[in-house]
C-alpha positions, 0 to 999 in steps of 0.5 A, spaced: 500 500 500 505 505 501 508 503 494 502 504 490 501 510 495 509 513 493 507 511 485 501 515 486 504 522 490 510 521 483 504 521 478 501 527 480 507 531 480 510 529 473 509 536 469 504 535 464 506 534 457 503 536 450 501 530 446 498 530 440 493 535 442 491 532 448 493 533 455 494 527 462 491 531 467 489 528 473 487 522 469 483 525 465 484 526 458 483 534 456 482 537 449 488 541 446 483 548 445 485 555 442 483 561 445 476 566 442 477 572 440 473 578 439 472 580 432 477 585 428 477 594 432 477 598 426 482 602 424 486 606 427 487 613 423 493 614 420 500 615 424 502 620 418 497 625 414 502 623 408 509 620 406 510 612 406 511 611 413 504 612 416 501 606 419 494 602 422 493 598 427 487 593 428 486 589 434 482 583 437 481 581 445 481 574 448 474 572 450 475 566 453 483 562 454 486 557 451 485 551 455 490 544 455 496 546 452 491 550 446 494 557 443 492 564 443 496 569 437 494 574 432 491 579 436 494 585 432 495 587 425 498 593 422 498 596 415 501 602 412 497 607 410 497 614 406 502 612 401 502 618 397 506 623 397 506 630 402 506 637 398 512 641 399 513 649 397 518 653 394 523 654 399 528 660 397 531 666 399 534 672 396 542 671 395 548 678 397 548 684 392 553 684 387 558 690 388 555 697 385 557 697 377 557 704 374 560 711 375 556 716 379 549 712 378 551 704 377 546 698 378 547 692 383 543 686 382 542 679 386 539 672 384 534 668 388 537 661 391 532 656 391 533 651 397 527 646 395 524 646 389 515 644 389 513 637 388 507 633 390 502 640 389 506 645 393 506 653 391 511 655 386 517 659 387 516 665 385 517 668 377 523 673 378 528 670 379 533 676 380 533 684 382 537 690 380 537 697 382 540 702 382 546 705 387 551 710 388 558 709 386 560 714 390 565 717 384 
């Protein structure tokens, strides 16, 4: 009887172990089943207004656990969104004067130095593109 008794003790602290989609447990036997999940969230807006780097998420939650050994995954998902491009405006600014060129009365002019050029629907530099005035050569 104290060898049926210690055989029983052991029995019942061997970790369970996985098999074919069943479990021993107790002597009873216990099917492998996966969690329940909730229906997909919407959407979540768009990380980014524009550009290819904005992104969505979607999630799901556990309604009941996983039992004997089942799992529980896929509970999110995530897609890019926003894959167009982001306007960008005419950057510019006016460069130096040039030195005053005549005798008494002369001219100085200066160009436009566009930094970034319009894509994607931004506004347009503007359409002069260089400035002259007169000066005083002082001579």
């Amino acid at each position: 009887m104290g060898r049926q008794l210690l055989l029983l003790l052991l029995f019942l602290l061997i970790p369970i172990q996985p098999s074919s989609g069943w479990l021993r447990r107790r002597r009873r036997w216990c099917p492998r089943t996966n969690c329940r999940v909730s229906n997909w969230s919407g959407w979540s807006s768009c990380s980014h207004s524009c550009g290819s780097f904005g992104t969505q998420r979607r999630t799901r939650y556990v309604i009941s656990i996983a039992k004997c050994g089942g799992s529980c995954y896929h509970l999110s998902e995530s897609r890019l969104c926003n894959r167009v491009c982001c306007p960008q405006n005419c950057r510019w600014h006016w460069g130096s004067w040039s030195a005053c060129q005549g005798c008494g009365t002369g001219t100085r002019s200066r160009a436009m130095v566009i930094s970034t050029r319009p894509y994607c629907g931004g506004s347009s530099c503007p359409s002069t593109r260089r400035q002259t005035t007169y000066c005083s050569t002082g001579r």
